[in-house]
C-alpha positions in Angstrom: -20.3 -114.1 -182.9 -22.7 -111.0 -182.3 -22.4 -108.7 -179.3 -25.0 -108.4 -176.7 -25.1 -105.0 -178.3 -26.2 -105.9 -181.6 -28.9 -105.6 -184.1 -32.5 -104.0 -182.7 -33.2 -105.8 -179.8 -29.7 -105.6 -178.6 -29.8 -101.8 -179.0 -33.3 -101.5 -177.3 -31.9 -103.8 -174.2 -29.1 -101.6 -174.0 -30.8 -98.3 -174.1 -33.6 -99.5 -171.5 -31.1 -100.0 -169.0 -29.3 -96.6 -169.7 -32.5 -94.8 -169.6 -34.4 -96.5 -166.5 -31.4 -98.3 -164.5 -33.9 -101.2 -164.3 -34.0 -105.3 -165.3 -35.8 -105.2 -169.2 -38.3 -107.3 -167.7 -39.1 -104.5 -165.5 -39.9 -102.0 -168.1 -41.6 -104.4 -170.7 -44.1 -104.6 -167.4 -44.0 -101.2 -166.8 -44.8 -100.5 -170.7 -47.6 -102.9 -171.5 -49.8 -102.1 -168.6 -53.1 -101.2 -169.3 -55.8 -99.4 -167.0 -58.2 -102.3 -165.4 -61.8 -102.0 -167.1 -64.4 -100.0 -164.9 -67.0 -101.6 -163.6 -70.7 -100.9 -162.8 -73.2 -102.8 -160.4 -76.4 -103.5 -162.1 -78.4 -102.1 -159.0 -77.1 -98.6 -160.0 -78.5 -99.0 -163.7 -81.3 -97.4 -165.0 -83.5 -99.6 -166.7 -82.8 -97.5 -170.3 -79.5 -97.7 -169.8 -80.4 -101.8 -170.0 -82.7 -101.6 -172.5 -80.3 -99.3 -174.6 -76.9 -102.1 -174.1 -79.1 -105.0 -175.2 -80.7 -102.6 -178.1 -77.8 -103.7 -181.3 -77.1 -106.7 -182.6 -73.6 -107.1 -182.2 -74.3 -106.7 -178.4 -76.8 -109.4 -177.9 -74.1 -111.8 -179.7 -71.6 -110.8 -177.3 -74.1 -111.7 -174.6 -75.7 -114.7 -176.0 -72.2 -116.3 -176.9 -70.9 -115.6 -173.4 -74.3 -117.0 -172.0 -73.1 -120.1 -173.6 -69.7 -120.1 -172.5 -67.8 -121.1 -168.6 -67.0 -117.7 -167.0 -63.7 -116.3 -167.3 -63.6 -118.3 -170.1 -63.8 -116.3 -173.3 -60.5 -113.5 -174.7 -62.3 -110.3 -175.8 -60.7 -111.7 -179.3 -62.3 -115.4 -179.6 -65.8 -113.6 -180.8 -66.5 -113.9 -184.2 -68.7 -110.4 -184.2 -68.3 -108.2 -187.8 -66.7 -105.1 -186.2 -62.8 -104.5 -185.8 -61.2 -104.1 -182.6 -62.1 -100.4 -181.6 -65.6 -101.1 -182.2 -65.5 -104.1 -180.3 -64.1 -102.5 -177.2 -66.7 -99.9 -177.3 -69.5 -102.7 -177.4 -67.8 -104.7 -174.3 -67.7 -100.8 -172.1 -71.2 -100.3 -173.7 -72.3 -104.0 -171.8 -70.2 -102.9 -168.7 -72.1 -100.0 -168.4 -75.5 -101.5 -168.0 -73.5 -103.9 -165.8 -74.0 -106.9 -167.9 -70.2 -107.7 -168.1 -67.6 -108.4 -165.8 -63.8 -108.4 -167.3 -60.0 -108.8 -166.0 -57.4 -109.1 -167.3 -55.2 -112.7 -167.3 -51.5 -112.0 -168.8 -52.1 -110.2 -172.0 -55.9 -111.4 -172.6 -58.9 -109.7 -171.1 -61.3 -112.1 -170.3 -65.2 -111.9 -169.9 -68.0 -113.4 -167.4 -71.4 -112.5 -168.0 -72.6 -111.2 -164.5 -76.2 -113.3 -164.9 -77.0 -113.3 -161.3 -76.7 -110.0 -160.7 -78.4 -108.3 -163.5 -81.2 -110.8 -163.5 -82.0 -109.5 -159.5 -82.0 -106.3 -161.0 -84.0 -106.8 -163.8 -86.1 -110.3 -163.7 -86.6 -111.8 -167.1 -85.0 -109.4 -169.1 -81.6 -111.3 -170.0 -83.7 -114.9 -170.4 -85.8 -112.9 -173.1 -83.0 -111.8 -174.8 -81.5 -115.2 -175.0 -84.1 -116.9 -176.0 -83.7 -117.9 -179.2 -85.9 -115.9 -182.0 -88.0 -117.8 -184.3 -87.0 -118.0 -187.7 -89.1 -116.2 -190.4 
């Protein structure tokens, strides 16, 4: 029979509650926090700022698949876009910026609403132009 003390996770149990004096629970929280996304109003966005976030191609996807999908309901992971993870996280600040996106986080998924209402008050018929669907050639 193996000791609480033994093997990896046994040793990294231990040594967590020599080094903090606190429940593991505690410090796996404490450890996998991350800062909550900053967001920006789209009534303090210049309109180049707008025009500049719905300017690349992997953006408008981003924006056309959450126009498609219930709020809150889409992981920054479940879009099939062809750039890896840092890239991807530039694109979703990028759409915060211009105040296209709203995120939060739920557990260890951050997930996504496209803030429709509010940009389209700010800009009127820009977001229904970009989400209309191009003609083929």
């Amino acid at each position: 029979m193996k000791s609480e003390h033994s093997g990896v996770y046994g040793f990294h149990r231990t040594l967590c509650k020599r080094i903090s004096g606190t429940r593991e629970a505690d410090v796996a929280e404490r450890t996998s926090h991350r800062a909550a996304p900053e967001h920006v109003h789209p009534d303090e966005v210049p309109v180049l700022t707008a025009l500049a976030a719905l300017a690349d191609p992997v953006r408008i996807r981003l924006v056309r698949e959450l126009a498609g999908s219930p709020e809150w309901s889409r992981s920054c992971g479940s879009f099939d876009v062809p750039v890896g993870k840092a890239a991807l996280s530039h694109h979703f600040a990028v759409l915060r910026g211009a105040g296209l996106v709203e995120q939060r986080d739920e557990g260890p998924k951050r997930v996504n609403r496209l803030r429709r209402a509010e940009f389209d008050a700010r800009f009127p018929g820009l977001l229904a132009l970009v989400l209309r669907e191009e003609p083929a050639l």
